[in-house]
PDB file of the backbone (N, CA, C, O) and the ligand in Angstrom, with CONECT records:
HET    GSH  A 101      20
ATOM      1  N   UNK A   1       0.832  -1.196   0.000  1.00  0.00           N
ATOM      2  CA  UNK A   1       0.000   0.000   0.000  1.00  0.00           C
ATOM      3  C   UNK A   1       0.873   1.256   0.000  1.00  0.00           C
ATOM      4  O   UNK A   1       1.835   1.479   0.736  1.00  0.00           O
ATOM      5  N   UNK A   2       0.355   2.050  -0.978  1.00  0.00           N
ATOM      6  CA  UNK A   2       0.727   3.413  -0.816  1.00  0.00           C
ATOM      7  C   UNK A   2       0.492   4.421  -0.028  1.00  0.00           C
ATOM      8  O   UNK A   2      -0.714   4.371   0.215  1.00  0.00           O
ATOM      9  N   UNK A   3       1.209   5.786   0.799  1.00  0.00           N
ATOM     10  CA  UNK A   3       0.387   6.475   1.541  1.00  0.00           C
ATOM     11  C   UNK A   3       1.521   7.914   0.912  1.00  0.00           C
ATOM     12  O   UNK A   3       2.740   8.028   0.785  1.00  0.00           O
ATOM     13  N   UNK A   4       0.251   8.885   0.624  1.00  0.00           N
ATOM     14  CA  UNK A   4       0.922  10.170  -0.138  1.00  0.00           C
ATOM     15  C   UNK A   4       0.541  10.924   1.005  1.00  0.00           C
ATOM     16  O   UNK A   4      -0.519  10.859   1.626  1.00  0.00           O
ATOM     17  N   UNK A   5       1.325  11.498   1.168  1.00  0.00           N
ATOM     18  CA  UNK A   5       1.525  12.999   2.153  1.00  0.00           C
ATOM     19  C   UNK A   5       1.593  14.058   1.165  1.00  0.00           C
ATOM     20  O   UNK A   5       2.317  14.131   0.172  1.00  0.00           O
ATOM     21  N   UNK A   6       0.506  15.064   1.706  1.00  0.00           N
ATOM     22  CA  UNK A   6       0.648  16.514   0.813  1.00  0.00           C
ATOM     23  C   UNK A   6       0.120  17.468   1.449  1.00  0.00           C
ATOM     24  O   UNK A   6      -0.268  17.432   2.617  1.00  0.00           O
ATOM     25  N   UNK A   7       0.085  18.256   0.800  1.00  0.00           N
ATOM     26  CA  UNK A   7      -0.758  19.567   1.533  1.00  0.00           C
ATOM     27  C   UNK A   7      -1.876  19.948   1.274  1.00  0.00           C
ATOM     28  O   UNK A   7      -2.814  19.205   1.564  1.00  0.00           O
ATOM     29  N   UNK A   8      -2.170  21.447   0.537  1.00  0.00           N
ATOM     30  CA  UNK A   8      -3.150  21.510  -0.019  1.00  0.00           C
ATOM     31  C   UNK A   8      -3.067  21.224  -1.509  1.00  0.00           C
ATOM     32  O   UNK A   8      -2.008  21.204  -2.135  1.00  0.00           O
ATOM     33  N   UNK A   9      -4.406  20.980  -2.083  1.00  0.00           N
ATOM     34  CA  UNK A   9      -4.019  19.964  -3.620  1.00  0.00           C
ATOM     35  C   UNK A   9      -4.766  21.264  -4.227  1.00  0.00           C
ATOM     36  O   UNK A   9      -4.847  21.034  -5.434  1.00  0.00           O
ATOM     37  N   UNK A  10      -5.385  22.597  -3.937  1.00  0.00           N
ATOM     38  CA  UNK A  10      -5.948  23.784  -4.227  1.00  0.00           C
ATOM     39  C   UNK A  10      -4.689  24.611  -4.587  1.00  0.00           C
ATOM     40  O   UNK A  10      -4.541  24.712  -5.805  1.00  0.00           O
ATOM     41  N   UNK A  11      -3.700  25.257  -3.805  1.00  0.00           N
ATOM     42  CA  UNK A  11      -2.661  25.800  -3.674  1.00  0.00           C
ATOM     43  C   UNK A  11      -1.459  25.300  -3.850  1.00  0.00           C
ATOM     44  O   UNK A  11      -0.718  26.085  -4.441  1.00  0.00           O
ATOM     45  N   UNK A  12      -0.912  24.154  -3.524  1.00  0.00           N
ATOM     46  CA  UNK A  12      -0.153  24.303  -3.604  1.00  0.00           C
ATOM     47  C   UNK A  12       0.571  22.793  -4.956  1.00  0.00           C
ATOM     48  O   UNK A  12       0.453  21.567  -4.958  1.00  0.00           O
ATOM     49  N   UNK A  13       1.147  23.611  -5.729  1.00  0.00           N
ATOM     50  CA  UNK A  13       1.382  22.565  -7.692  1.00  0.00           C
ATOM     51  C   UNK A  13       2.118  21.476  -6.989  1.00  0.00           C
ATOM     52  O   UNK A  13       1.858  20.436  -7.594  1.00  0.00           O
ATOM     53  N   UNK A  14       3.179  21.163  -5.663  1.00  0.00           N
ATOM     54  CA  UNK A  14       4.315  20.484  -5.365  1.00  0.00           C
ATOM     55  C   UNK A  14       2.667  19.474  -4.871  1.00  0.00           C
ATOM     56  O   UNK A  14       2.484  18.613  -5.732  1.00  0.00           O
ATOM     57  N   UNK A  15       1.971  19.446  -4.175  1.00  0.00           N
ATOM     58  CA  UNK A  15       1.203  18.416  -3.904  1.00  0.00           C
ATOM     59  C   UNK A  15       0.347  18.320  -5.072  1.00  0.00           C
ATOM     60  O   UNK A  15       0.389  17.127  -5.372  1.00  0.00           O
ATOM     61  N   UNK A  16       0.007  18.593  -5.444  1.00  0.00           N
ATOM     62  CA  UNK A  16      -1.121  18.309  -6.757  1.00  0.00           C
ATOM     63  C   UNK A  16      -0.539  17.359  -7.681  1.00  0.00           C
ATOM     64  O   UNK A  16      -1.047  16.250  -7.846  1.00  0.00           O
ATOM     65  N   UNK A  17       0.755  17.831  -8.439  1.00  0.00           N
ATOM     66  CA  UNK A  17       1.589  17.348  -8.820  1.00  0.00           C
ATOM     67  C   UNK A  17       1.425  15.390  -8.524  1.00  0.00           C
ATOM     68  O   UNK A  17       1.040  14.447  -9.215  1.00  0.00           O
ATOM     69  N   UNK A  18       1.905  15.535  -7.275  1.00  0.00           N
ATOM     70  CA  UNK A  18       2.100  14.291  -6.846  1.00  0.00           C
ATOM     71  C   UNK A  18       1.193  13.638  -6.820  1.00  0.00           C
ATOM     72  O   UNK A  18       1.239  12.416  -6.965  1.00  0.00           O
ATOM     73  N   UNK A  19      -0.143  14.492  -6.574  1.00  0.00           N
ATOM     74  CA  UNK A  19      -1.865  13.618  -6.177  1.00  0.00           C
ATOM     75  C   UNK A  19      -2.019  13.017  -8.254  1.00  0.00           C
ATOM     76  O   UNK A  19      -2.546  11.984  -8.670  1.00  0.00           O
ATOM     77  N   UNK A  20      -1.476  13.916  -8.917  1.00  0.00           N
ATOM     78  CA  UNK A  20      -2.230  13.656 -10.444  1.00  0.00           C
ATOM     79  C   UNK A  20      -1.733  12.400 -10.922  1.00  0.00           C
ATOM     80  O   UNK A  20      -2.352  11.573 -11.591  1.00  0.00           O
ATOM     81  N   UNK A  21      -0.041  12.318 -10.332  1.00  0.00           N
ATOM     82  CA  UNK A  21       0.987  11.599 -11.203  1.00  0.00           C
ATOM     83  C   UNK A  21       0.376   9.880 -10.339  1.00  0.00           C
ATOM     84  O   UNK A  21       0.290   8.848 -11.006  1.00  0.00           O
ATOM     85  N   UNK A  22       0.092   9.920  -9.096  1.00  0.00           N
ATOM     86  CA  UNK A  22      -0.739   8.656  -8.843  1.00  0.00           C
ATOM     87  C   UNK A  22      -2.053   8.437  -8.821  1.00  0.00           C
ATOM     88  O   UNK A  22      -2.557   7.350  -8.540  1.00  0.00           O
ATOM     89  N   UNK A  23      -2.738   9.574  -9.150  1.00  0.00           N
ATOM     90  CA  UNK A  23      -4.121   9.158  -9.790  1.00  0.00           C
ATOM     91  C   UNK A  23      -4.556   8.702 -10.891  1.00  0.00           C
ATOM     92  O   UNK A  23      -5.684   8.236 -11.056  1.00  0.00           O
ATOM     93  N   UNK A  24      -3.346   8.841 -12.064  1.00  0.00           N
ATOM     94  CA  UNK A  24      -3.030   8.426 -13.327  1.00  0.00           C
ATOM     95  C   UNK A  24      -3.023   7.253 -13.580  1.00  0.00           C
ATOM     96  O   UNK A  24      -3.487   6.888 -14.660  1.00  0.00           O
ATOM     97  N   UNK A  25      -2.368   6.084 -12.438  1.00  0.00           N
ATOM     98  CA  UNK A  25      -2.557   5.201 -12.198  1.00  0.00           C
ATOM     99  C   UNK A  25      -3.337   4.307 -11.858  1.00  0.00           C
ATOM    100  O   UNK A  25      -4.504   4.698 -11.881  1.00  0.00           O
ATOM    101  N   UNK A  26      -3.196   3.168 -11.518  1.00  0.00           N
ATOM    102  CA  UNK A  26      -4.511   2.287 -10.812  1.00  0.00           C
ATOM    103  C   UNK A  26      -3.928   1.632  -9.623  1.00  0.00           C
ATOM    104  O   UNK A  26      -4.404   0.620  -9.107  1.00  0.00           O
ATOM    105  N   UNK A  27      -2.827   2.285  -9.193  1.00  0.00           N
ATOM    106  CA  UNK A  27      -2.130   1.846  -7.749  1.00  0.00           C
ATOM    107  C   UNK A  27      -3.373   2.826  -6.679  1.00  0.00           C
ATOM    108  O   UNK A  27      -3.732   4.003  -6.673  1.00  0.00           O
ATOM    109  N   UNK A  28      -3.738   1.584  -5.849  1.00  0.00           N
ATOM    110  CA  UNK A  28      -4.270   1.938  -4.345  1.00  0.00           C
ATOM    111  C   UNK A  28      -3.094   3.064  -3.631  1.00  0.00           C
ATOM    112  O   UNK A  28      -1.884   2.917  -3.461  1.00  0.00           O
ATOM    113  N   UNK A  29      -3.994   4.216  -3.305  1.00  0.00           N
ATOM    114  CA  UNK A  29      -3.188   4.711  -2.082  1.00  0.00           C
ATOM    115  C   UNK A  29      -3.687   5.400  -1.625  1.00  0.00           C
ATOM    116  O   UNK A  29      -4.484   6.070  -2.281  1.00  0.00           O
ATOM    117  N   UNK A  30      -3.501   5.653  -0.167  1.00  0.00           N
ATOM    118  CA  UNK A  30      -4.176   6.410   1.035  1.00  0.00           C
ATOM    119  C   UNK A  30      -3.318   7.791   0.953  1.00  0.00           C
ATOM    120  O   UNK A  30      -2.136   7.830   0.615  1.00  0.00           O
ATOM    121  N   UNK A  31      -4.235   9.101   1.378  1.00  0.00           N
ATOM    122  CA  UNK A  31      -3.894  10.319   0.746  1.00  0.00           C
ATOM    123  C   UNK A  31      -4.196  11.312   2.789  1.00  0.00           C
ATOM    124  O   UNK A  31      -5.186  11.201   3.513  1.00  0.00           O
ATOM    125  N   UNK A  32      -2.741  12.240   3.081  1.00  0.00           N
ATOM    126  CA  UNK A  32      -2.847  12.168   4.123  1.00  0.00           C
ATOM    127  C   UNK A  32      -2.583  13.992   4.034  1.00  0.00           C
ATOM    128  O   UNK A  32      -1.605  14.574   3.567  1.00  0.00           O
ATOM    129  N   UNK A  33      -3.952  14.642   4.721  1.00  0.00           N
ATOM    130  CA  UNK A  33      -3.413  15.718   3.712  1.00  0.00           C
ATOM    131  C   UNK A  33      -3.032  16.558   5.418  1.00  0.00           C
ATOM    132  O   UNK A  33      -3.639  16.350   6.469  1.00  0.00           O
ATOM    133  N   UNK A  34      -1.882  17.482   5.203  1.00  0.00           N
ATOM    134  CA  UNK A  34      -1.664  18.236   5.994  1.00  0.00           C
ATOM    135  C   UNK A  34      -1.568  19.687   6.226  1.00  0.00           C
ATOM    136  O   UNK A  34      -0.474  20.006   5.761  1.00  0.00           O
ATOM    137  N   UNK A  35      -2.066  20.579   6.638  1.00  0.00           N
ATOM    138  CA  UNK A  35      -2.551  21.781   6.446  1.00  0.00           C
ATOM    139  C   UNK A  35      -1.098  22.488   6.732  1.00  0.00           C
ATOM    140  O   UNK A  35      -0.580  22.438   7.848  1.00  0.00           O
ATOM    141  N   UNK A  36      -0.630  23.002   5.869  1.00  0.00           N
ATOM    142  CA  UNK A  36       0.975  23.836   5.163  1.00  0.00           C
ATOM    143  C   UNK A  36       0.488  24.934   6.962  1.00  0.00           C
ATOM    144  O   UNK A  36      -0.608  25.099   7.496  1.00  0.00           O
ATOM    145  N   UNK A  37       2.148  25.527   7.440  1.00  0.00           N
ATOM    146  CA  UNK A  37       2.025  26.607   8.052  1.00  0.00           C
ATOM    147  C   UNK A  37       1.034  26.582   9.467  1.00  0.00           C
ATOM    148  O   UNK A  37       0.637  27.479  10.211  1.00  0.00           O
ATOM    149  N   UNK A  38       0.875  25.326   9.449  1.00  0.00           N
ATOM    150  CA  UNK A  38       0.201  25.168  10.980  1.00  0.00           C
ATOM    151  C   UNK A  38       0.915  24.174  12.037  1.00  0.00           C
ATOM    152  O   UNK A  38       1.774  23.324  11.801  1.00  0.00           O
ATOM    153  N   UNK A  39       0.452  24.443  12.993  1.00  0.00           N
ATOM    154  CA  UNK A  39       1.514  23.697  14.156  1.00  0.00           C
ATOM    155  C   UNK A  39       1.107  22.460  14.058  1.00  0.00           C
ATOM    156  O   UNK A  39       1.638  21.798  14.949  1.00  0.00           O
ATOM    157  N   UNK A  40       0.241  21.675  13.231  1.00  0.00           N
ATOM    158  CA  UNK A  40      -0.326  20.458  13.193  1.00  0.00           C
ATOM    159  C   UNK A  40       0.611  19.731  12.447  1.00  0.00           C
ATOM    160  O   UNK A  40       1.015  18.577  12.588  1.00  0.00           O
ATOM    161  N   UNK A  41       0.948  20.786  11.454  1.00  0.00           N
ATOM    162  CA  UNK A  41       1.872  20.668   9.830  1.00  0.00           C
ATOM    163  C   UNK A  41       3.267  19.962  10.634  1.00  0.00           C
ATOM    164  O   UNK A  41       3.777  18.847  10.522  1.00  0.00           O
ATOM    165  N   UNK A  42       3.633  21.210  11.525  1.00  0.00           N
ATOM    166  CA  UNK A  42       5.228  20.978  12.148  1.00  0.00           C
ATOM    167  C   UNK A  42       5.017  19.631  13.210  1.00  0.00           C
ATOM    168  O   UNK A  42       5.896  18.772  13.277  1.00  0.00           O
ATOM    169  N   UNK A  43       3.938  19.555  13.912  1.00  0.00           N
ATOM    170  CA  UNK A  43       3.530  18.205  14.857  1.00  0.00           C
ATOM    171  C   UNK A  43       4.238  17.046  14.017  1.00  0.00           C
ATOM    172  O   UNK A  43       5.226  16.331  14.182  1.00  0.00           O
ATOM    173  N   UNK A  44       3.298  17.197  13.074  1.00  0.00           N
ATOM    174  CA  UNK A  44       3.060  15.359  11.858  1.00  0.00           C
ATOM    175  C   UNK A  44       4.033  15.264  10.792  1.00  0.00           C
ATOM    176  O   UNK A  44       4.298  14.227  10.184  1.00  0.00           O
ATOM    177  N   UNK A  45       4.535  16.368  10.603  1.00  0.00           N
ATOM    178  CA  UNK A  45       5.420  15.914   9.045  1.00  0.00           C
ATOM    179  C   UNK A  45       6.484  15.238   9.554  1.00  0.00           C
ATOM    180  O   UNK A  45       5.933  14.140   9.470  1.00  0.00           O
ATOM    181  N   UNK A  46       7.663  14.951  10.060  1.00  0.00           N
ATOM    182  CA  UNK A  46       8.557  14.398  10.523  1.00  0.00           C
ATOM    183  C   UNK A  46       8.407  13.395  10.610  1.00  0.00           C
ATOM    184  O   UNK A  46       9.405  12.703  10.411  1.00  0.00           O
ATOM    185  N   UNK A  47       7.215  12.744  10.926  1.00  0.00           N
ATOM    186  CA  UNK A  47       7.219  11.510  11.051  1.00  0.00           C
ATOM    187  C   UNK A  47       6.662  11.040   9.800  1.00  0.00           C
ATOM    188  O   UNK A  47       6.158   9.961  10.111  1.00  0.00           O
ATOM    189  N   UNK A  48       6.500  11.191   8.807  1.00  0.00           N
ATOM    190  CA  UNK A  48       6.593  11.110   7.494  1.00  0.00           C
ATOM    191  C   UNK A  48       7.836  10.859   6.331  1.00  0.00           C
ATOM    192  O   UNK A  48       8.144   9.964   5.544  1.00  0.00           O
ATOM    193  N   UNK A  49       8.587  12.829   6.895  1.00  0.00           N
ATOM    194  CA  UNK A  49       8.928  13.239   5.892  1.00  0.00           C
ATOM    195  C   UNK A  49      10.572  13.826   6.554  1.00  0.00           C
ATOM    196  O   UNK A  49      10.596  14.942   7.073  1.00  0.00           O
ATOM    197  N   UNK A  50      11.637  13.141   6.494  1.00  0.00           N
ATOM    198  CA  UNK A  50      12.646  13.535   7.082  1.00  0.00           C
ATOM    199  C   UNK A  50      13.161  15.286   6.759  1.00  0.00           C
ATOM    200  O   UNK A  50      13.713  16.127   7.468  1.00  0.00           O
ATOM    201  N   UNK A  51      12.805  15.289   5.744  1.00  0.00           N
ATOM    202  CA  UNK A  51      12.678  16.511   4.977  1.00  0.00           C
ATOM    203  C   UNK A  51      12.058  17.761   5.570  1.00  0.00           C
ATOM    204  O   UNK A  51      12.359  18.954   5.561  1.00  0.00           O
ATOM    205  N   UNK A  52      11.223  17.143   6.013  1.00  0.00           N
ATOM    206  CA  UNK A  52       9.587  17.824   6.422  1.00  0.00           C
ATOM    207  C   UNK A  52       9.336  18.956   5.656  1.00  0.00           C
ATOM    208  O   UNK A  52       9.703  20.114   5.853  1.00  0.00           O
ATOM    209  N   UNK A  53       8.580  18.422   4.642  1.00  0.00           N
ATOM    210  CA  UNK A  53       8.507  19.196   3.263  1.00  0.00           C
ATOM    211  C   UNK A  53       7.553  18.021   2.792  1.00  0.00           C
ATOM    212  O   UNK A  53       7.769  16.845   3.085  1.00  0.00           O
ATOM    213  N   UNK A  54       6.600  18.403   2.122  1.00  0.00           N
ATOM    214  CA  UNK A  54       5.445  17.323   1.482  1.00  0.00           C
ATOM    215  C   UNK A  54       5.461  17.905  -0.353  1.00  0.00           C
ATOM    216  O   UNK A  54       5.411  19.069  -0.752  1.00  0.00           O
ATOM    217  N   UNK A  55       5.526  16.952  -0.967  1.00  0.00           N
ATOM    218  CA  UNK A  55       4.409  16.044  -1.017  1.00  0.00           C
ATOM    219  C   UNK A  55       5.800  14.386  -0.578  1.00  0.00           C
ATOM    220  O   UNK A  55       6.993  14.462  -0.873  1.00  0.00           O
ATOM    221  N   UNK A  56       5.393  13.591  -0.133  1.00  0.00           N
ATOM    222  CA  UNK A  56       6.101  12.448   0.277  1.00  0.00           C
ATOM    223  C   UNK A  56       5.076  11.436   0.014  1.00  0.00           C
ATOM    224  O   UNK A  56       3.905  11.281   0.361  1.00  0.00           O
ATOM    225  N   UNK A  57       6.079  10.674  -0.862  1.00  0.00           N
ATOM    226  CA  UNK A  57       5.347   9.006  -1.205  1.00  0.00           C
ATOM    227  C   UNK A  57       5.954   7.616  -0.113  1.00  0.00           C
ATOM    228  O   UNK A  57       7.089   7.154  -0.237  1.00  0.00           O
ATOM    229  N   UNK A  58       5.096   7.190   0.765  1.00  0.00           N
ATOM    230  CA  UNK A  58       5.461   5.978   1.619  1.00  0.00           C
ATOM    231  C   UNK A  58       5.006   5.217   1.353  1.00  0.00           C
ATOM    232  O   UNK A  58       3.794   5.057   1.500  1.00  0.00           O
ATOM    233  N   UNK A  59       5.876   4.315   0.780  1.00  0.00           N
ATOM    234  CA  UNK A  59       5.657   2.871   0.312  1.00  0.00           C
ATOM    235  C   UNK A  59       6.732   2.083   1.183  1.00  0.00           C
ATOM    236  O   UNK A  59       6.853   2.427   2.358  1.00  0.00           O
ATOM    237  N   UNK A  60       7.320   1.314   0.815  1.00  0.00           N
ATOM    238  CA  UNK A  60       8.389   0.285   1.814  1.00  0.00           C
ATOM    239  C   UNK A  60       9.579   0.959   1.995  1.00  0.00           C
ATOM    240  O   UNK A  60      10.401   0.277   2.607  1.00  0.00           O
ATOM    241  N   UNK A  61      10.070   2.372   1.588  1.00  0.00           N
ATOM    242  CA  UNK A  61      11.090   3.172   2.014  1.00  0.00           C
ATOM    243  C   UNK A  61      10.572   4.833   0.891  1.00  0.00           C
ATOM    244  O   UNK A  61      10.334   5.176  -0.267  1.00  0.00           O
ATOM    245  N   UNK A  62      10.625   5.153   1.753  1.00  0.00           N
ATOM    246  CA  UNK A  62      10.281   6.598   1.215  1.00  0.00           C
ATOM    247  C   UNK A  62      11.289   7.281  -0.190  1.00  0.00           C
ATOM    248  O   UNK A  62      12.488   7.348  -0.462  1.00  0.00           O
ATOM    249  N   UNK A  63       9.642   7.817  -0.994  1.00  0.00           N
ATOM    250  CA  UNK A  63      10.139   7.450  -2.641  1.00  0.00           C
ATOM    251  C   UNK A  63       9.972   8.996  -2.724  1.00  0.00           C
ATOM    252  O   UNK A  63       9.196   9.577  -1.965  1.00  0.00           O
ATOM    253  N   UNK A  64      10.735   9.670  -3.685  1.00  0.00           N
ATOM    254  CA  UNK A  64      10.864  10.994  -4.286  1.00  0.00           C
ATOM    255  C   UNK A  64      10.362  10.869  -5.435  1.00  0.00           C
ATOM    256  O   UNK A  64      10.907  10.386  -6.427  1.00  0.00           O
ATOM    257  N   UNK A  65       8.987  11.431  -5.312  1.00  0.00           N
ATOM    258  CA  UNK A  65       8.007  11.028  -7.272  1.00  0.00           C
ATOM    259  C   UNK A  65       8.804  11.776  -7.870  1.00  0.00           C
ATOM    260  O   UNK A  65       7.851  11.501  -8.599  1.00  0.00           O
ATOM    261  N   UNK A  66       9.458  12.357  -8.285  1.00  0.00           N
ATOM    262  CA  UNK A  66       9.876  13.928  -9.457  1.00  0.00           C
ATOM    263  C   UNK A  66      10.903  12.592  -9.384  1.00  0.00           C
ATOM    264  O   UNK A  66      10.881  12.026 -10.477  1.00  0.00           O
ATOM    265  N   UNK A  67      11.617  12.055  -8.619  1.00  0.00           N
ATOM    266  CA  UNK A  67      12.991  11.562  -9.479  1.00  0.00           C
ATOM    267  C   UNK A  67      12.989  10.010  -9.855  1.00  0.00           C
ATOM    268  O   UNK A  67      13.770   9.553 -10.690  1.00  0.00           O
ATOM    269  N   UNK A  68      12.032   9.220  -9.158  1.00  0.00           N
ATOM    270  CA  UNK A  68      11.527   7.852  -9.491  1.00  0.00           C
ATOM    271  C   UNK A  68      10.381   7.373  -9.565  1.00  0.00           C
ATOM    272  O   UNK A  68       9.992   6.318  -9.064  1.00  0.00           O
ATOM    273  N   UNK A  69       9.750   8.173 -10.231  1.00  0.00           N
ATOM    274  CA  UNK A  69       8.138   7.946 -10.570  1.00  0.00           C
ATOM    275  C   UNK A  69       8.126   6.538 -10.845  1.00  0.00           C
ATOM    276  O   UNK A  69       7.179   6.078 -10.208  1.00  0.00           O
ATOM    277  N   UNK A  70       8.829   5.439 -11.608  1.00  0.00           N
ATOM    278  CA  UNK A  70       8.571   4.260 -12.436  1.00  0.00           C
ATOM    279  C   UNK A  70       9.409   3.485 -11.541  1.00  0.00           C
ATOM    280  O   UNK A  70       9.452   2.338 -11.986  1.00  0.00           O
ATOM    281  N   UNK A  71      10.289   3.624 -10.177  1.00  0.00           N
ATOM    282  CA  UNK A  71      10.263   2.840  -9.382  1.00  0.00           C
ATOM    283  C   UNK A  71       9.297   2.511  -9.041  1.00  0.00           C
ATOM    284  O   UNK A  71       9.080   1.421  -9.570  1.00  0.00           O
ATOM    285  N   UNK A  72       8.417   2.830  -8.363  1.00  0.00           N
ATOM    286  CA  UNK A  72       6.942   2.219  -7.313  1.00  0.00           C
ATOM    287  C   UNK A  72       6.945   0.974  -7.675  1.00  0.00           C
ATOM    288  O   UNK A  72       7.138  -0.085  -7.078  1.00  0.00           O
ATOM    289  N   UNK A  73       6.446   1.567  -9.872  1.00  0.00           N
ATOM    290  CA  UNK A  73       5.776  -0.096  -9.940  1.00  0.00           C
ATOM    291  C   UNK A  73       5.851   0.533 -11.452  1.00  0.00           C
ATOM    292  O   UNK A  73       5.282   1.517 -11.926  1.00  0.00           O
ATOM    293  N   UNK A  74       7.069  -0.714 -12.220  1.00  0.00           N
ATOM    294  CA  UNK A  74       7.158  -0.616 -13.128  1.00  0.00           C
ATOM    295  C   UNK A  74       6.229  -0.557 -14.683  1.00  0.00           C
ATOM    296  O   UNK A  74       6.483  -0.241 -15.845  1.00  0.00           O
ATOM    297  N   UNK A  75       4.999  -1.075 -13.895  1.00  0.00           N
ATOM    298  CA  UNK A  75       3.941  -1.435 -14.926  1.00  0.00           C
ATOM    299  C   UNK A  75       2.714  -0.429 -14.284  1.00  0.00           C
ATOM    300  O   UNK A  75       1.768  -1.095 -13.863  1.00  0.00           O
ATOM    301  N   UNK A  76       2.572   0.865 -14.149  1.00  0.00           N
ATOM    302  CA  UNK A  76       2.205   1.890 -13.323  1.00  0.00           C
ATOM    303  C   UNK A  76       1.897   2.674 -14.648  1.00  0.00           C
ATOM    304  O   UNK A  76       0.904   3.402 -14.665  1.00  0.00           O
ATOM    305  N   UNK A  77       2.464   2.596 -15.436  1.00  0.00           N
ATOM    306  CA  UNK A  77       2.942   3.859 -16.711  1.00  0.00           C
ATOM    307  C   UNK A  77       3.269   5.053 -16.346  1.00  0.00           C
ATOM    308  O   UNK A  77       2.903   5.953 -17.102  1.00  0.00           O
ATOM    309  N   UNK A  78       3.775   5.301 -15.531  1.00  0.00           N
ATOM    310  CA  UNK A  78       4.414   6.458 -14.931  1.00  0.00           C
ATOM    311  C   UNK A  78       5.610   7.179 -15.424  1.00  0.00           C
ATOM    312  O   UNK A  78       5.832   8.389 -15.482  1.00  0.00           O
ATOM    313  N   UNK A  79       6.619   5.748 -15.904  1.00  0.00           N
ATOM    314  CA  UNK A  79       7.739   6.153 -16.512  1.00  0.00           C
ATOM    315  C   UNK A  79       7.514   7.109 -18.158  1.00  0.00           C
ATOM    316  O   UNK A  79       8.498   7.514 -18.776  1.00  0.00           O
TER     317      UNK A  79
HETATM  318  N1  GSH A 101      11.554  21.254  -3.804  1.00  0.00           N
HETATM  319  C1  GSH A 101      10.740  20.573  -2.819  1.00  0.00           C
HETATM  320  C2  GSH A 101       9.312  20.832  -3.136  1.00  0.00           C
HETATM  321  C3  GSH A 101       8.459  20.536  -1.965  1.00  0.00           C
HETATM  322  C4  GSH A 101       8.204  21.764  -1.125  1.00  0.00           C
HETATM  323  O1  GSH A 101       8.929  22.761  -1.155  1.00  0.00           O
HETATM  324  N2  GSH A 101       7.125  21.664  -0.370  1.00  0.00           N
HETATM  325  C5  GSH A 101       6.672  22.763   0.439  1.00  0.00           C
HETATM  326  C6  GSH A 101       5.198  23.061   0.122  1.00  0.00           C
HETATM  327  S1  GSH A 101       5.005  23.435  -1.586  1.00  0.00           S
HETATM  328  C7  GSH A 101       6.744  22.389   1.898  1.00  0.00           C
HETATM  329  O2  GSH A 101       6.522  21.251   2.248  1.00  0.00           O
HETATM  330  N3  GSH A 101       7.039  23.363   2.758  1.00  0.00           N
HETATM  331  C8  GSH A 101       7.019  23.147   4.165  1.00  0.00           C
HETATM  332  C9  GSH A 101       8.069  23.953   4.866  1.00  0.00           C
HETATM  333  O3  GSH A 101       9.037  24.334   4.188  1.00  0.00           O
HETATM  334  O4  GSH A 101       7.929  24.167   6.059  1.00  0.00           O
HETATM  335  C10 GSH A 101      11.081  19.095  -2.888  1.00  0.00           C
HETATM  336  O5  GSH A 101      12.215  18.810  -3.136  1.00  0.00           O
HETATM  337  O6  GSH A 101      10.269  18.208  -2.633  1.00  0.00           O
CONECT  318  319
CONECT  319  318  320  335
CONECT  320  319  321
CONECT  321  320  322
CONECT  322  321  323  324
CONECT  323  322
CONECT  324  322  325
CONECT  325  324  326  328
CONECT  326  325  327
CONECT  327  326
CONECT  328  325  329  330
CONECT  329  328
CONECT  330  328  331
CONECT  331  330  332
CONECT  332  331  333  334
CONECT  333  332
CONECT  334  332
CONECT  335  319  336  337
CONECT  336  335
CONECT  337  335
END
């Protein structure tokens, strides 16, 4: 199972981005959205996102879509 971390998918292109490029698909994934600039944001992202910066793809080790989209799952059509 997939789980995407993002923000807002209204505002902000870095999560949208990420919501389109696996909706494109027919991979299952759970979508975890976190409100940018709130103390909820700084609470939860870390434990996500070492970065703590969203949009973040968690699958069995945390994946960077912009640079390995066609890792996940080669038959995804992503690549
Ligand atoms: N260049 C970034 C783009 C992601 C990014 O900058 N995300 C912003 C929202 S668009 C973020 O999470 N900001 C939270 C923060 O800096 O506190 C990346 O490498 O993933």
């Amino acid at each position: 199972m997939l789980t995407l971390v993002i923000g807002n998918k209204s505002y902000l292109s870095w999560s949208l981005r990420a919501w389109l490029a696996l909706k494109q698909t027919d991979l299952p994934f759970t979508e975890i959205k976190l409100p940018l600039d709130t103390p909820e944001f700084y609470d939860r992202i870390f434990q996500y996102s070492p970065s703590g910066k969203v949009p973040v793809l968690i699958h069995d080790e945390r994946t960077n879509l912009r640079r390995n989209p066609a890792g996940i799952s080669p038959d995804a059509g992503m690549a």
